[in-house]
N, C-alpha and C positions, 0 to 999 in steps of 0.2 A: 369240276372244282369251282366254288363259288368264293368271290374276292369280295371282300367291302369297299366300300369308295373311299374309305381311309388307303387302305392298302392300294387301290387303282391309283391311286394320287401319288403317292410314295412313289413307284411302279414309274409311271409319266413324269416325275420328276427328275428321278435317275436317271431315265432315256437320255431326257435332255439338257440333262450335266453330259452326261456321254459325251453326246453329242456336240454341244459348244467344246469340247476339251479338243477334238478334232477336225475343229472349223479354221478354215485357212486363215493366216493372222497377216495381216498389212497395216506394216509401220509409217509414215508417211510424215518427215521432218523438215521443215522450213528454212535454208540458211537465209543468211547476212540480213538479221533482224536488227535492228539498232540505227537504219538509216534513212527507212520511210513507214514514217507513223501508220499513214494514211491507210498504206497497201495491208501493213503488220496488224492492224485493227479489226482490219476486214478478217486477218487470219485468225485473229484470236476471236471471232463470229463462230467460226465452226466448231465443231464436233471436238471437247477437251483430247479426246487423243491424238490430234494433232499437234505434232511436239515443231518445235523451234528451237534455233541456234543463233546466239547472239553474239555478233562478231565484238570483242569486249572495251576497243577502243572508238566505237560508232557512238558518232553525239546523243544518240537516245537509248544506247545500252541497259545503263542502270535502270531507267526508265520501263523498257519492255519485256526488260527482263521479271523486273520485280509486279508488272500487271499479267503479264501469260501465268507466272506462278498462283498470282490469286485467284484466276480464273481455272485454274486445274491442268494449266499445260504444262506437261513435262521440258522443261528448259535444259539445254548444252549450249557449251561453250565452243565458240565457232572461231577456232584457234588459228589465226596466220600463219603458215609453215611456206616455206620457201618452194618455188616452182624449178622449173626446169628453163621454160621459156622466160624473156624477158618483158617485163612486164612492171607497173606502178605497185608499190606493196604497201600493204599496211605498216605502220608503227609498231614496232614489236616481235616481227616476222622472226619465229622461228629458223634458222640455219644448222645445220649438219657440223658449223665449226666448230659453233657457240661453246663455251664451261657448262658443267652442269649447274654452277651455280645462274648461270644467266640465265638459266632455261627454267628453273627452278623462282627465279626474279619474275619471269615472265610472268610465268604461271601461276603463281600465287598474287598476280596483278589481276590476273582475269578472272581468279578465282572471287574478287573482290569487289570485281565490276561489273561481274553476272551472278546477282543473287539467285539462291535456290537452285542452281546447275547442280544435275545429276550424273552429268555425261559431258563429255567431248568429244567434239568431230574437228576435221581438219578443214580450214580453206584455202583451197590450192594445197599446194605441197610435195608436187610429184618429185621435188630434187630433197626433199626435209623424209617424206615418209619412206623414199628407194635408201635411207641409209641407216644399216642397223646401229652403227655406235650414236647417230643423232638419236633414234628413236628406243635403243636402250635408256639415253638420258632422259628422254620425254615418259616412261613407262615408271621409272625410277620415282621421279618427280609424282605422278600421277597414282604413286604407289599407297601418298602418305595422305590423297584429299578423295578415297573411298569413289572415286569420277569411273567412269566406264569408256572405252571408247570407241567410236564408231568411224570404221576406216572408210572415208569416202570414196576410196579405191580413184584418185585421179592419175593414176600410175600400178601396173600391170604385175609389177615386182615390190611390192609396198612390203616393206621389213614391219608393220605394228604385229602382227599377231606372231611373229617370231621373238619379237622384242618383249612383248607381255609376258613370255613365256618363265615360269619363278617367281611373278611377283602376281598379286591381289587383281592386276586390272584384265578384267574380262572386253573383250575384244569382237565386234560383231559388224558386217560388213554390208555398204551400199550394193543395191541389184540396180537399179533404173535410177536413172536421171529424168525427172519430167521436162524437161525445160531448157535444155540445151538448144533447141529451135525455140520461138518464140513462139510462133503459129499453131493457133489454136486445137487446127487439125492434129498437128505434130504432137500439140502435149495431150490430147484422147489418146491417141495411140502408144503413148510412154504411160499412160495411168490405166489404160489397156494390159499392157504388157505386165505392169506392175501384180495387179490382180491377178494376171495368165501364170504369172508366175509364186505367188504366196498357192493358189491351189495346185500347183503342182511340186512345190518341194515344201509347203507344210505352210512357210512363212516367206516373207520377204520385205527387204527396205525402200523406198522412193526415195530422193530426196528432191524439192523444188526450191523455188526464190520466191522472194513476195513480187512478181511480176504484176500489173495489172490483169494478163493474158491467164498464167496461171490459177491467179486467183476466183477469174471467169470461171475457169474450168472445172476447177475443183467446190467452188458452191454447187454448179449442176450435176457433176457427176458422184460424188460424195453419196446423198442421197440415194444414188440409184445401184448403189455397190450389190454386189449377189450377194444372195443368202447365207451361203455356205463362207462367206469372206468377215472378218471381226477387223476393223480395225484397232491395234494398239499401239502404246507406244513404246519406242525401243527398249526401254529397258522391260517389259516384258516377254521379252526373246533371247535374252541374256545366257538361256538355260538351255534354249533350242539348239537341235544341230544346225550348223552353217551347211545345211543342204545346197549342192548343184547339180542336179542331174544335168549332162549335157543332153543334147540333142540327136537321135540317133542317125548312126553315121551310115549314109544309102550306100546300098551294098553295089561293091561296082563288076562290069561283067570280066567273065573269066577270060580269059585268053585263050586255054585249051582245057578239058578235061582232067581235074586232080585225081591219081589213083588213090585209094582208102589208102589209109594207111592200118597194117598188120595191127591186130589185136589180138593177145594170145585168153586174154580175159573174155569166155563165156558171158560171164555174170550169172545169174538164176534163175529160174521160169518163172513165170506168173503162179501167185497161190491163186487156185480158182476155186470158187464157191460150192460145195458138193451138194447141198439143201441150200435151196431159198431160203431168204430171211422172210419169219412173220411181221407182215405190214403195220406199223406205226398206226394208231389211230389218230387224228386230226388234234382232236382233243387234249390225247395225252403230253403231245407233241406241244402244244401251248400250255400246258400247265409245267410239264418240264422248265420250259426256257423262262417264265413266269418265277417260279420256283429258285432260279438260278439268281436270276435278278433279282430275286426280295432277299437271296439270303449274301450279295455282295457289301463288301463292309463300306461302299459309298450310300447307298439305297438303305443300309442298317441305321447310319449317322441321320440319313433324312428323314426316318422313321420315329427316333427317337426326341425329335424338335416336336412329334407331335403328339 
């Protein structure tokens, strides 16, 4: 069977739609943007899917926020919420005590001070996000400004994605931290892991700081991402499952011999083949799957642009 090069082109097009639809996605978001130009500049250098979080009370807030937006980076809001340990807090810090109207004051403060946010993440928060009635009020609040948000997970029992639950805000969670060591080596190996992990559960989050350290790192390594890996940003995984395959658990040895246990269930024999099957020709076998592909309704749509 003879194709035209209209149709071949079609054909290799579709392929590679396919293809990109099941390419591993890696999210990779920047907090506590709003308090060094310098580092933040350098950030907004790279590759637009590289999103940013703008802590919304930092002296250059409005500022970084409203220039990542014109450069195409997807901006969140990089919300104070209360920790666990003690520690200097921002202006504004979220609490588990707070009214909804406070929390609702807040947030329509930030919503104000970070142009163009599409999203919120939390900074710090492990004692703000472990509480469902705090984080009902915060899902509430976030119910009526269309924001998304991205649980930075700095606490193991984080109530957001239980809290979201009934209302509009879709809820998508950090995998890797690049940067919690400083050293160079440390953050390859977390932007390592990041990758290792978007190809084996589909997708996944980073998130880093504008360090000078990180920053090294991710101009060189950026570039050199595999093939099979797409960087986006988060809110393009909005829709994805929150895949974790764990890691499989090594089988440990037995102690003694298990007896089978009783099955009174046979099951059914094998159906076995009485005549051989007539062999496939090479041929037909690529016009089949050729065939298959020209007449899917992705390959149909790219056919008819042309």
């Amino acid at each position: 069977m003879l194709f035209s090069v209209k149709k071949i082109a079609v054909l290799l097009s579709g392929l590679l739609l396919a293809a990109s639809v099941h390419a591993a996605k890696l999210a990779i978001v920047i907090d506590d943007f709003g308090y060094r130009p310098q580092q933040e500049n350098q950030v907004l250098q790279m590759p637009n899917a590289i999103s940013v979080a703008v802590l919304p009370n930092a002296p250059h807030a409005h500022e970084m926020a409203t220039k990542a937006h014109q450069r195409g980076h997807e901006v969140l809001i990089h919300l104070p919420m209360a920790p666990l340990s003690k520690q200097p807090l921002e202006r504004d810090t979220l609490q588990p005590e707070m009214s909804a109207e406070e929390i609702a004051r807040i947030i329509r403060n930030a919503v104000n001070n970070v142009p163009g946010a599409v999203g919120m993440n939390n900074h710090m928060g492990s004692k703000m996000t472990s509480s469902l009635p705090g984080m009902l009020k915060v899902m509430q609040v976030l119910d009526h400004y269309n924001l998304y948000f991205l649980d930075s997970v700095t606490i193991g029992n984080s109530q957001a994605t239980r809290a979201a639950a009934g209302t509009r805000v879709k809820v998508i969670k950090r995998r890797v931290f690049l940067d919690d060591n400083q050293n160079e080596a440390e953050i390859r190996k977390q932007f390592n892991r990041a990758v290792q992990l978007a190809q084996r559960n589909g997708s996944a989050i980073a998130i880093g700081h504008p360090h000078p350290t990180t920053v090294r790192v991710l101009q060189q390594m950026l570039p050199a991402l595999p093939a099979n890996v797409t960087l986006v940003r988060p809110s393009q995984l909005l829709n994805e499952p929150q895949i974790d395959r764990p890691a499989p658990i090594p089988a440990q040895p037995a102690s003694k011999p298990q007896p089978k246990p009783h099955n009174p269930f046979r099951g059914i024999g094998v159906c076995r083949v009485t005549q051989p099957l007539a062999p496939v020709p090479a041929t037909r076998a690529i016009a089949v799957v050729a065939e298959s592909i020209q007449q899917s309704p992705l390959v149909q749509k790219i056919s008819n642009l042309f």
